[in-house]
C-alpha positions in Angstrom: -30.4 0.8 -34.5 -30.1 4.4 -32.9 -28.7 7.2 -35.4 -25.4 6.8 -33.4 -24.6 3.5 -33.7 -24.5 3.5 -37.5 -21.8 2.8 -39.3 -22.4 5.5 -42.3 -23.1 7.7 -39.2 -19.8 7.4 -37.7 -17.8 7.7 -40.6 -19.3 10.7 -42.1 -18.1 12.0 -38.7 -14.7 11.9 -39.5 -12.5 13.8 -42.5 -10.0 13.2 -45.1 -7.6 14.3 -42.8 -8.2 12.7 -39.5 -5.8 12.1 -36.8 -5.3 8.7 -35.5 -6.9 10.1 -32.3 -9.9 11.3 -34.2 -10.3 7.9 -36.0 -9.7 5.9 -32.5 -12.2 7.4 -30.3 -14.9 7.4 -33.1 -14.6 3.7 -33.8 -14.2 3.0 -30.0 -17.5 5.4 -29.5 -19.6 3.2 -32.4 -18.2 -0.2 -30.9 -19.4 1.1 -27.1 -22.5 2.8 -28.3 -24.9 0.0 -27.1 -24.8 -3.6 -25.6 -21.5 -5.3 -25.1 -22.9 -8.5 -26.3 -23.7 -6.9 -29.7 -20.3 -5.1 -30.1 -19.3 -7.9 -32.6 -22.2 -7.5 -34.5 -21.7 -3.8 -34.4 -18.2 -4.0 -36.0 -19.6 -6.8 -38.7 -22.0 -4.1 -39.8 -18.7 -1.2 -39.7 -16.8 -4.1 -41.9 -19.5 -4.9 -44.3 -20.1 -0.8 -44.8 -16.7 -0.3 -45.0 -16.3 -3.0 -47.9 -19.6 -1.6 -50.3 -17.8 1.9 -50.0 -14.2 1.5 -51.2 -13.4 5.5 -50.4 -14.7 5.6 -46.5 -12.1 2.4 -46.2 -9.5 4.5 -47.7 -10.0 7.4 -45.3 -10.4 5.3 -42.4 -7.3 3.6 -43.4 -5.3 6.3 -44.0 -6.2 7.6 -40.6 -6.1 4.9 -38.3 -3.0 2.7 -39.8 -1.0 5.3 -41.9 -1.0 7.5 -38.6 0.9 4.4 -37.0 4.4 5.9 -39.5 4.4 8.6 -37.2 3.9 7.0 -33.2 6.4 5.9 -30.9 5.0 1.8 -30.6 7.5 0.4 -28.8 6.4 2.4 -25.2 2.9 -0.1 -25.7 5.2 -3.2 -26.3 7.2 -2.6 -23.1 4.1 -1.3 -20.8 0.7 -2.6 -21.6 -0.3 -6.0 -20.0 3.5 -6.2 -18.3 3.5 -5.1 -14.6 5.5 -2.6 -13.6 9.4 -3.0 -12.7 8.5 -0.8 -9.5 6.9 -3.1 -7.6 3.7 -3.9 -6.7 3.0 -1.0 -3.9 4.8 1.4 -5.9 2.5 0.2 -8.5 -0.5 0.7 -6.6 0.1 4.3 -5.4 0.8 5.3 -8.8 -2.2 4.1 -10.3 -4.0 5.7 -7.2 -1.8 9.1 -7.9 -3.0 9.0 -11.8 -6.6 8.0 -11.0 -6.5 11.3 -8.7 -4.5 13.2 -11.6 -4.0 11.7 -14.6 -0.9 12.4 -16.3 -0.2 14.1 -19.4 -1.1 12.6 -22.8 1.9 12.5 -25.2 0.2 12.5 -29.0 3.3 10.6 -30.2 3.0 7.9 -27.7 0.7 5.1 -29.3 -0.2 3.3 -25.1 -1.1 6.9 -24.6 -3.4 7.2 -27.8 -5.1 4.5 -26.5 -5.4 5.9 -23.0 -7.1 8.8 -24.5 -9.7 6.4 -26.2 -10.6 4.0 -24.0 -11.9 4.2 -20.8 -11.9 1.3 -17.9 -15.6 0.7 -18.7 -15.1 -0.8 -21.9 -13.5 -3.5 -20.5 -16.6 -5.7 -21.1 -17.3 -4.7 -24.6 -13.5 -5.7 -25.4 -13.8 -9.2 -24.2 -17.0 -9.2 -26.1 -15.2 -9.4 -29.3 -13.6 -12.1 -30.7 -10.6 -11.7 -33.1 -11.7 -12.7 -35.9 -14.3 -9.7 -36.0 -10.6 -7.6 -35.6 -10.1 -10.0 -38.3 -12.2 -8.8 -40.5 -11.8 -4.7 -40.1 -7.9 -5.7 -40.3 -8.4 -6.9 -43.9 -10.4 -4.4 -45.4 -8.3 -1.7 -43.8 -5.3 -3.5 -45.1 -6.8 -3.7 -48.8 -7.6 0.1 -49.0 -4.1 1.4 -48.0 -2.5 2.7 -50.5 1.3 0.7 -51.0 3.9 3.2 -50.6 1.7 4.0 -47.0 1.6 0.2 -46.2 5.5 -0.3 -46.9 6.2 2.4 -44.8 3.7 1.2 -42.3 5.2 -2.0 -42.3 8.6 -0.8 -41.8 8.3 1.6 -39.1 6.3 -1.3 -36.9 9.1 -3.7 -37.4 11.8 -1.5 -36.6 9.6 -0.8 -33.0 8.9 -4.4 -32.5 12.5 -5.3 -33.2 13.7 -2.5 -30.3 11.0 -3.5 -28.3 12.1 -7.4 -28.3 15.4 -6.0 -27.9 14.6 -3.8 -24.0 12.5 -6.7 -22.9 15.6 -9.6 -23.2 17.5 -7.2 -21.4 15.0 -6.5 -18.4 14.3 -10.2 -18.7 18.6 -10.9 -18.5 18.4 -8.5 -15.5 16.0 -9.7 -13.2 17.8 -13.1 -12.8 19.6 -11.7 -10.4 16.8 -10.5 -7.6 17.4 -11.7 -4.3 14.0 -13.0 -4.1 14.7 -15.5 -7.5 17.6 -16.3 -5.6 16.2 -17.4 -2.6 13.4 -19.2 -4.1 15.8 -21.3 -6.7 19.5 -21.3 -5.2 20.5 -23.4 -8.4 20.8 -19.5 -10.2 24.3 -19.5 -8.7 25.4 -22.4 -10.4 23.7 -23.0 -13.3 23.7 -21.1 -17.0 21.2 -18.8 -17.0 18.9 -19.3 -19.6 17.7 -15.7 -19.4 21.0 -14.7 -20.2 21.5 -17.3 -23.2 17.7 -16.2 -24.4 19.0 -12.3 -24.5 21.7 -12.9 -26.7 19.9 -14.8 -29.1 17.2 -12.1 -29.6 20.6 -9.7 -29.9 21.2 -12.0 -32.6 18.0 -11.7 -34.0 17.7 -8.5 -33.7 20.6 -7.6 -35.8 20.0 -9.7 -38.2 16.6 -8.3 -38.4 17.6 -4.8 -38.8 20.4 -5.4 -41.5 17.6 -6.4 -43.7 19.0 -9.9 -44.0 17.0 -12.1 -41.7 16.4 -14.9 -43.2 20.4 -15.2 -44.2 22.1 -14.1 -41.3 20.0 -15.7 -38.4 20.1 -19.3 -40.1 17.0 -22.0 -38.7 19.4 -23.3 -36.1 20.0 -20.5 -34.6 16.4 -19.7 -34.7 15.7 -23.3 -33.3 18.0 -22.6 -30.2 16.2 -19.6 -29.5 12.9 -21.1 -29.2 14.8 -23.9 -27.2 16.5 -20.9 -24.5 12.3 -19.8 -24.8 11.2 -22.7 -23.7 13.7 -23.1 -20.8 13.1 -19.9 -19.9 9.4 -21.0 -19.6 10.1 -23.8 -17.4 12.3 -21.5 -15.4 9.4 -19.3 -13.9 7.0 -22.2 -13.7 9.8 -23.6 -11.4 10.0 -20.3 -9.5 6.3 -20.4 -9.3 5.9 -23.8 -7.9 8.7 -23.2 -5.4 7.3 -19.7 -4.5 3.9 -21.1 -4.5 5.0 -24.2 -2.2 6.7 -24.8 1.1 9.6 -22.1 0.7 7.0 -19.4 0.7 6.4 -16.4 -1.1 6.1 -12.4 -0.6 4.4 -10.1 -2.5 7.6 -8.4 -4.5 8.7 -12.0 -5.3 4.9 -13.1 -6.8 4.8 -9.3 -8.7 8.2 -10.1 -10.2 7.4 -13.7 -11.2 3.8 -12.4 -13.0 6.5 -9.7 -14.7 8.2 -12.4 -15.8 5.6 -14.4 -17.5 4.3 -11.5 -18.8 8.1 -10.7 -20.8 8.1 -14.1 -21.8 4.9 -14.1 -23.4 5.2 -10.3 -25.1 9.3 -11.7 -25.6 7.4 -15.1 -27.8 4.9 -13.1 -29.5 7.4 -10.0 -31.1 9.6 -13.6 -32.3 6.9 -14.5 -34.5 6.2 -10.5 -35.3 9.3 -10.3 -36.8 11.0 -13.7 -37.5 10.7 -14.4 -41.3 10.2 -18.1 -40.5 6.6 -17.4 -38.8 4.9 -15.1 -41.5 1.7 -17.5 -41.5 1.2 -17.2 -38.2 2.0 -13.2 -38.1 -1.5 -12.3 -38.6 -2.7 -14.4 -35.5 0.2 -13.2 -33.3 -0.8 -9.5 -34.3 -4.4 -10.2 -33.3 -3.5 -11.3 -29.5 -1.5 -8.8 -29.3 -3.5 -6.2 -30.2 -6.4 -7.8 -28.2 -4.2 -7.4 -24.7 -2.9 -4.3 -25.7 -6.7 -3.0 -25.4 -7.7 -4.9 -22.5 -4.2 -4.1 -20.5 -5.4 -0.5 -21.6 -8.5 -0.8 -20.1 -7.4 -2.0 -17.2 -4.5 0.8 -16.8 -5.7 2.0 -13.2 -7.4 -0.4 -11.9 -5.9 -1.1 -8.7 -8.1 -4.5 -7.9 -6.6 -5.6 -11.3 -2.8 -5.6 -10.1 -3.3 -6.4 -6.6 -5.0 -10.0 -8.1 -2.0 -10.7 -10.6 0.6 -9.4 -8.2 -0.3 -11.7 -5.1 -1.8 -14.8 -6.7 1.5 -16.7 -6.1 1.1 -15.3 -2.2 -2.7 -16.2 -2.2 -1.8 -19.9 -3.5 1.2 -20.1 -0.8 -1.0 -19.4 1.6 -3.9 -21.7 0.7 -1.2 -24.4 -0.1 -0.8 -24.5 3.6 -3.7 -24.3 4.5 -4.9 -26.7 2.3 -1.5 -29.1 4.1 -3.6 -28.4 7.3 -6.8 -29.2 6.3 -5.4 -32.6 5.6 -5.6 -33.1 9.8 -9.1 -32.1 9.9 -11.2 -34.6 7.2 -11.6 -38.3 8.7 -12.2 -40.8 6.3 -12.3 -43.6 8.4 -13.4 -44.7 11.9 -10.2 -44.2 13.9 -9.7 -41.0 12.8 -13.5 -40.2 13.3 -13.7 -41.3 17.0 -10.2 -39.5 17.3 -11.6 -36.2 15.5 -14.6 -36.6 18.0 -12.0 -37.0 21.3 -10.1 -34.3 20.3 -13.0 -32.1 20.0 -14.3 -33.0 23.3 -10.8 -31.9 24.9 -11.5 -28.7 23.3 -14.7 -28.3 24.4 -13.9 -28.7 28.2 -11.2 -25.8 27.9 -13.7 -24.0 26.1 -16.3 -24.3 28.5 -13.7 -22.9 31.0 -13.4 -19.7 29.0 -17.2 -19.0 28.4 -17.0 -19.2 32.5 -14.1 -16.8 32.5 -15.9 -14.3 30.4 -18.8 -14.3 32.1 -16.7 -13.3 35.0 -14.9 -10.6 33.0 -18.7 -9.7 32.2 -19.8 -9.3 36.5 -16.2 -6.9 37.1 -17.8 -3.8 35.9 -15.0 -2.6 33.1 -15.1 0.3 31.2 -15.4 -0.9 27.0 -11.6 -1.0 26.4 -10.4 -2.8 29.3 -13.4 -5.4 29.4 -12.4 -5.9 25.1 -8.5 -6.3 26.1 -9.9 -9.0 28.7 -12.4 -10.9 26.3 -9.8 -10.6 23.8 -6.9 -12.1 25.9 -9.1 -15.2 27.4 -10.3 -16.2 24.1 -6.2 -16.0 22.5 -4.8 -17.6 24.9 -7.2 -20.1 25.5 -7.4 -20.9 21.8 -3.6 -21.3 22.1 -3.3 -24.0 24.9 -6.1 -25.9 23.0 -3.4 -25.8 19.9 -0.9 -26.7 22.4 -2.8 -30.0 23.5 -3.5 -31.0 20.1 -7.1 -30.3 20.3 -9.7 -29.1 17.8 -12.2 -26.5 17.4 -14.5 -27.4 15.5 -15.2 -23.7 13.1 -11.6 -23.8 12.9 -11.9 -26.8 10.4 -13.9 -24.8 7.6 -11.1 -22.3 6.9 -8.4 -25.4 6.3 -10.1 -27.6 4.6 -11.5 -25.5 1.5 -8.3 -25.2 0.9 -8.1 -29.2 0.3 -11.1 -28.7 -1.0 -9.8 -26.0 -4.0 -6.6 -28.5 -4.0 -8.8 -31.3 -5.3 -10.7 -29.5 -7.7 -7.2 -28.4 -9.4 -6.0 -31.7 -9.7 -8.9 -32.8 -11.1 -10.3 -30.7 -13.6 -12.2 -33.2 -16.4 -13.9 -35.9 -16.7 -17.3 -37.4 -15.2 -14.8 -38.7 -12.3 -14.8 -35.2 -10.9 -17.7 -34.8 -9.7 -17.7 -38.6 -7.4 -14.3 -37.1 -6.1 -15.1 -34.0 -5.3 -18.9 -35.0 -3.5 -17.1 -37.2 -1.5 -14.6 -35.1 -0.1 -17.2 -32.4 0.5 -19.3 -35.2 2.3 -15.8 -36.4 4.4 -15.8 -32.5 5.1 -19.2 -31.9 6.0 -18.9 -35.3 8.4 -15.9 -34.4 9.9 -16.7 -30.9 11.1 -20.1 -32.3 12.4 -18.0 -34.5 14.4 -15.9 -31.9 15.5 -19.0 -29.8 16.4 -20.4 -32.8 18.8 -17.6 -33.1 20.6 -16.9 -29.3 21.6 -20.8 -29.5 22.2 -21.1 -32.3 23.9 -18.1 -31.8 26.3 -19.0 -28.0 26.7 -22.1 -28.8 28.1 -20.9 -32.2 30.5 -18.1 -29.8 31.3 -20.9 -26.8 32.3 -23.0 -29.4 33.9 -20.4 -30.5 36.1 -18.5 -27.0 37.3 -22.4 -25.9 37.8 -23.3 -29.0 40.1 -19.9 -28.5 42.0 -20.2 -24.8 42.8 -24.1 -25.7 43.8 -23.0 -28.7 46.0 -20.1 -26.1 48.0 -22.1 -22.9 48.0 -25.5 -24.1 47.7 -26.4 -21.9 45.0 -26.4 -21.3 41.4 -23.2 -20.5 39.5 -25.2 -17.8 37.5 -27.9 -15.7 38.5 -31.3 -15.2 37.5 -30.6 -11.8 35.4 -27.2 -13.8 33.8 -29.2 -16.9 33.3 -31.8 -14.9 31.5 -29.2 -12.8 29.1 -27.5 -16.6 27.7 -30.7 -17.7 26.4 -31.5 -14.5 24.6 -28.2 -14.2 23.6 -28.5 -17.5 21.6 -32.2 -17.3 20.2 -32.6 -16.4 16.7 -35.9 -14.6 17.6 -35.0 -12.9 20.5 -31.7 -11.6 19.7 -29.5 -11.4 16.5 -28.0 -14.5 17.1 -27.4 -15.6 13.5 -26.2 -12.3 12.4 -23.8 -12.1 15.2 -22.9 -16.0 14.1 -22.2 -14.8 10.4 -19.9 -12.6 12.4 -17.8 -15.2 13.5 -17.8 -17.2 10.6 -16.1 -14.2 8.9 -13.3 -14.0 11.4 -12.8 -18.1 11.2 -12.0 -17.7 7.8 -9.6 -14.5 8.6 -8.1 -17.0 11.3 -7.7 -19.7 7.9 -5.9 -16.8 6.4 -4.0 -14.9 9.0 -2.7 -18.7 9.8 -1.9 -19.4 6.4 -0.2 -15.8 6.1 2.4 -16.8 9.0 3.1 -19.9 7.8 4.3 -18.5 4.5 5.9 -15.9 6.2 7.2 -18.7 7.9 9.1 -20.6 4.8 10.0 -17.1 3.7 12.2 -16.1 6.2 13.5 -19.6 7.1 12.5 -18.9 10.5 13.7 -22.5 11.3 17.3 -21.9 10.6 17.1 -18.3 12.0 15.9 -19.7 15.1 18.2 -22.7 15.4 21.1 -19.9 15.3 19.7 -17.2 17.3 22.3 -16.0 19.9 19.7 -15.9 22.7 19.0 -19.4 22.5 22.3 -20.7 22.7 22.1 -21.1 26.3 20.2 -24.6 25.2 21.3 -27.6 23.9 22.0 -28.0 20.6 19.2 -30.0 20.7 16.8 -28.6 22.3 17.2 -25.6 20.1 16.5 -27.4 17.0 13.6 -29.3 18.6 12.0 -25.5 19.8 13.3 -24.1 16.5 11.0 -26.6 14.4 8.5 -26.4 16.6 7.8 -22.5 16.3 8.5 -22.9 12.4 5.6 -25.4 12.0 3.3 -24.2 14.5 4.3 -20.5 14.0 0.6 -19.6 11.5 -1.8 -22.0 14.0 0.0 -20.1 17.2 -0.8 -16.7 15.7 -4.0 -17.1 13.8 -5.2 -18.6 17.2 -4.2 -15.8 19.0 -5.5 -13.3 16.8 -8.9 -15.0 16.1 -9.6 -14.7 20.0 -8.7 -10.8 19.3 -10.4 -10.5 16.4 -13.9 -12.0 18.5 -12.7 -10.1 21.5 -12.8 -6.7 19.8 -15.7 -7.1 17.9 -18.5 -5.6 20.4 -16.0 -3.0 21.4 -15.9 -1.4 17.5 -19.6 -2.4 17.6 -19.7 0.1 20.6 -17.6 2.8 19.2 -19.9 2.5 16.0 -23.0 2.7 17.8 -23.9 -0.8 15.6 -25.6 -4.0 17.6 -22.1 -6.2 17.1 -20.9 -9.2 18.5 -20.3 -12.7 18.1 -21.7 -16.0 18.6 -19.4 -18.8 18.2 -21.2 -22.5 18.6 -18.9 -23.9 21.5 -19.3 -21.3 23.9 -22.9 -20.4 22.7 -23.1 -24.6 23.8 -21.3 -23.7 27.3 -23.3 -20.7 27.9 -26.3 -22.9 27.1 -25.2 -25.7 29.8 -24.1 -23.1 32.2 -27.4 -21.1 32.3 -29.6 -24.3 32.5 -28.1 -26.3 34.8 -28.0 -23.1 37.0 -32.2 -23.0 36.8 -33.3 -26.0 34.7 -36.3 -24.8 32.6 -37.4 -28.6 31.3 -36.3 -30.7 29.0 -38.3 -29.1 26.4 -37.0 -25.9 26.5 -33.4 -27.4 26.8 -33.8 -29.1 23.8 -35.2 -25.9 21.9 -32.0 -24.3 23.4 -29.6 -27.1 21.7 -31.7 -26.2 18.6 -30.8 -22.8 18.6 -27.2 -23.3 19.2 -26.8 -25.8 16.0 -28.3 -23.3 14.3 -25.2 -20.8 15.0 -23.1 -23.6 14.3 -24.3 -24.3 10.9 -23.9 -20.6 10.2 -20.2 -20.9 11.8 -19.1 -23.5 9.5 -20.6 -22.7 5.9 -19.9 -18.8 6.0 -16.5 -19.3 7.3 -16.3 -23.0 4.7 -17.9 -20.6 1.8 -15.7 -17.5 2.1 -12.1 -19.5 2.2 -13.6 -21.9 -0.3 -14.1 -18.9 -2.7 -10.5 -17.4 -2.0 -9.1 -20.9 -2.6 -10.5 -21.6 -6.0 -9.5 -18.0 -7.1 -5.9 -18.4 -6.1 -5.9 -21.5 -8.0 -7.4 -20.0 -11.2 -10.4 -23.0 -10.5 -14.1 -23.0 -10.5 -16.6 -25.8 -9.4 -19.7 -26.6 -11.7 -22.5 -26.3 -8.9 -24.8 -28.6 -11.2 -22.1 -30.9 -11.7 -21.2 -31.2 -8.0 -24.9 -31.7 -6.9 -24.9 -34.4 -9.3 -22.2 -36.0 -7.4 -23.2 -35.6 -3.9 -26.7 -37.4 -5.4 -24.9 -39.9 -6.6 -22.7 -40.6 -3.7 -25.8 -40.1 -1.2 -27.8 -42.9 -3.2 -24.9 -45.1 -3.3 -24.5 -44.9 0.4 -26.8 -42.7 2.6 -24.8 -43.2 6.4 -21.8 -41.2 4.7 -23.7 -38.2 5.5 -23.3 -39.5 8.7 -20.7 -42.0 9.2 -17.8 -43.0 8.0 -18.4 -46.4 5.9 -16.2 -47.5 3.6 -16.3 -46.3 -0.1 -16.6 -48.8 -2.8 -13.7 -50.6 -3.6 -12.1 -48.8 -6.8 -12.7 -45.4 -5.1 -11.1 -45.1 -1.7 -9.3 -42.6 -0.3 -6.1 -42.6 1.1 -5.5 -41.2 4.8 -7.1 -40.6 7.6 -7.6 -37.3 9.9 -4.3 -36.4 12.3 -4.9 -33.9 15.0 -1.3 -32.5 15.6 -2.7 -29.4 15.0 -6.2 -27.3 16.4 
């Protein structure tokens, strides 16, 4: 062990007289000073030094707890761990303003004397140790203070946790009130509020508390109803959670003030049992946690990735919660649905087949960069758009949707052996149903190619594209000749920015009741009342699919022209229209069926890339907005187990053993 990491090193470091501060950063500099796997052995060894040599304790003690007297606690209480009252951007921008110039460090201030001691590195050292090892240094620190330091210790912490409890029931009182709370649970008009009921309570508490008389004054009912109002309260912001979470949608102020909520709640539950003379044997383990969050929530004062994950995770699960309702129209599971999936592909594929054409015309008018984007960018949104409007499907639009059905399953089922058998088969229904999907925008791509090709031949008498054209889509889609799968990564990325774009305006959607705003809108009252709620309905379902279509076809449209203004080789290549380029360009000047088939090759090769960086990426968002992971062993297991059992589910879609079938089938009122 390094002369720097010793115990006896670090403690000769410090005085009889050393400031909290001093003691702080020189314990926090021994725990750091190495590994953060070994941080709990390093504070063992401080614990075990500290008990052989009663007079270091003593001094440490002194330092580091009798220093606590003189600190203003109660700022930490209120702040650290609980998000701002602000809101989330003005949150942001000042974490960004004191990451560019930190503020001022008040001595007094005990969150700030932890500011000045750790750092947002030691984040990983922190988690490193468990609390018993606190434990541990909390006892022998405990047992060398002297007890006229430890009374007043004791005293001076009560009186901050009891004002502390105190502000939080009244911010917690407050927010009840917030138009967003409101709008996601109407019932706050009418009902008591048990935020209300839960402040007055902790009032009661309080005073009781600081008259010295606890344990007479505040009787065990009273104490009982105010772990009843906790509870409610509890329940409450699950409710606003769900709600916020679900089909009335969410915004990012209303999922920061919900996570500010919880977080009141759970500071509100652990100062109770802080101060409430009924819970003295659990005071100890109470004081642990929250010392615990106290130093993570310090290390993670500034980060900004930190906030922005806690603030929108009730946003990021709206959003996948409708995508993952979407994805439900994209997985067959039985043959109807799976000849349907594969007809509602094809239609796709014709209109598809129609736009490759139309940009390979755009291609031949000569157009400076901008103009020539606007163009690509406009045939590929709308034409994405009237394939919504027919009910037809694209094929990489299915990845983005259903990982989010995907990251709903693996939430609802979280243990046992069955997981695994549930989850392998809905990645198998997934993996069958976009290969379906693929075949029919393939397969009709190229009969629809084959067919405009043989027309324009049989009028004009001579190709649709020319020799110099013809030669371009073959590079284009060769892996060897061209960066075909980069470019293909490329669009898988902006499928799954479609997934969430679509998902974005849908929640949007619920949040503003577009539905209602619509079905009132003075400029539609020239219609019928019915027509007006049929068109109102209409734009409040479809409104996500209608603009992440639109936008998707921008988002590929624009791609080569930032390519161009970055001087970077950029582009796309999506497996539909790399199919219709394919049909277009051999059917013009048929190279042999050899060559056509190595062609074909290629372009399943930019499909698979399609679907599984576009399936990966939204399957990642989904599980992390769900607080879920998948077991990779444990899912490869399954998908074993569900291949040996029956290998033409890879394939096609045979019935599961009885005991284990799903329910449903794949709809396609949606792209």
């Amino acid at each position: 062990m390094p002369p720097t990491a010793r115990p006896d090193a670090m403690l000769a470091s410090l005085d009889d007289a050393a400031s909290p501060e001093a003691c702080l950063a020189a314990l926090f500099g021994y725990l750091r000073d190495g590994p953060a796997d070994e941080a709990a052995g390093r504070l063992a060894a401080l614990v075990a030094h500290l008990g052989d040599d009663p007079a270091r304790a003593r001094s440490l003690a002194e330092g580091l707890l009798g220093g606590l007297a003189d600190l203003e606690v109660y700022p930490a209480l209120v702040r650290l761990g609980i998000l701002s009252r602000d809101g989330l951007v003005r949150e942001i921008t000042t974490r960004l303003y004191d990451r560019l110039n930190p503020p001022p460090l008040a001595r007094t201030d005990a969150s700030d004397l932890l500011a000045g001691a750790i750092t947002r590195h030691d984040k990983a050292w922190l988690e490193a140790l468990p609390a018993h090892a606190w434990l541990g240094l909390c006892r022998v620190l405990l047992a060398a203070l002297g007890p006229d330091t430890l009374r007043r210790v004791r005293g001076h912490l009560e009186e901050e946790c009891l004002y502390a409890l105190e502000m939080l029931a009244i911010w917690l009182a407050a927010e009840e009130l917030d138009p967003e709370l409101m709008r996601i649970d109407q019932r706050l008009a009418r009902i008591d509020s048990p935020f209300i009921v839960l402040q007055r309570d902790i009032h009661a508490l309080v005073e009781a508390s600081s008259d010295g008389q606890g344990g007479p004054a505040l009787d065990d009912d009273a104490l009982d109803h105010l772990w009843v109002m906790l509870e409610q309260c509890n329940e409450q912001v699950a409710r606003f959670r769900r709600r916020g979470g679900g089909n009335l949608g969410s915004s990012l102020n209303a999922s920061h003030l919900i996570e500010r909520l919880e977080d009141t709640l759970g500071r509100i539950e652990t100062l109770i049992v802080l101060v409430s003379p009924r819970h003295r044997g659990g005071r100890a383990r109470a004081a642990l946690r929250l010392w615990k969050a106290l130093l993570l929530a310090t290390a993670e004062k500034g980060s900004i990735g930190a906030v922005w994950t806690k603030s929108t995770r009730m946003v990021a699960r709206s959003i996948t919660q409708n995508k993952s309702d979407h994805g439900e129209h994209y997985i067959s599971r039985d043959l109807p649905s799976y000849l349907g999936l594969i007809a509602s592909a094809a239609g796709a594929g014709v209109i598809i087949a129609v736009m490759a054409l139309l940009k390979i015309r755009i291609e031949t008018w000569g157009l400076s960069p901008l103009p020539h984007a606007v163009m690509v960018s406009l045939n590929y949104g709308l034409g994405f758009v009237l394939v919504h409007l027919l009910h037809f499907t694209i094929a990489t639009k299915q990845p983005a949707m259903t990982a989010a059905s995907f990251a709903a399953e693996v939430e609802r089922n979280r243990r046992g052996r069955a997981v695994s058998r549930n989850l392998a088969g809905l990645l198998l229904d997934v993996n069958r149903s976009q290969w379906a999907a693929v075949w029919g925008n393939v397969g009709a791509a190229l009969a629809t190619a084959f067919l405009i090709t043989a027309a324009v031949m049989a009028v004009s008498g001579s190709p649709l594209l020319s020799g110099e054209q013809i030669a371009y889509q073959r590079q284009a889609i060769s892996p060897f000749a061209s960066l075909a799968l980069f470019h293909a990564a490329i669009a898988g990325v902006w499928l799954f920015c479609s997934g969430i774009i679509g998902g974005f305006f849908d929640n949007r959607a619920d949040h503003l009741q577009l539905e209602r705003r619509l079905a009132g809108h003075p400029a539609l009252r020239r219609l019928s009342p019915a027509r007006r709620e049929r068109l109102a309905h209409y734009l409040h379902e479809n409104y996500g699919a209608l603009m992440g279509n639109f936008l998707f076809g921008v988002l590929l449209g624009m791609t080569g022209y930032v390519g161009h203004l970055l001087g970077l080789p950029l582009d796309i290549r999506h497996v539909a229209f790399s199919s219709a380029n394919l049909g277009f360009a051999s059917f013009s000047d048929f190279p042999g069926m050899a060559t056509f088939l190595v062609g074909l090759l290629f372009v399943m090769m930019i499909g698979f890339i399609n679907l599984w960086v576009s399936f990966a990426l939204a399957l990642m968002v989904a599980l992390r907005s769900r607080a879920c992971r998948i077991e990779p062993g444990v899912l490869l297991a399954g998908v074993k187990d569900e291949f040996l059992a029956n290998p033409l589910r890879f394939f096609f879609p045979v019935a599961r053993p009885a005991g284990r079938r799903r329910q449903g089938g794949a709809r396609h009122d949606r792209p």
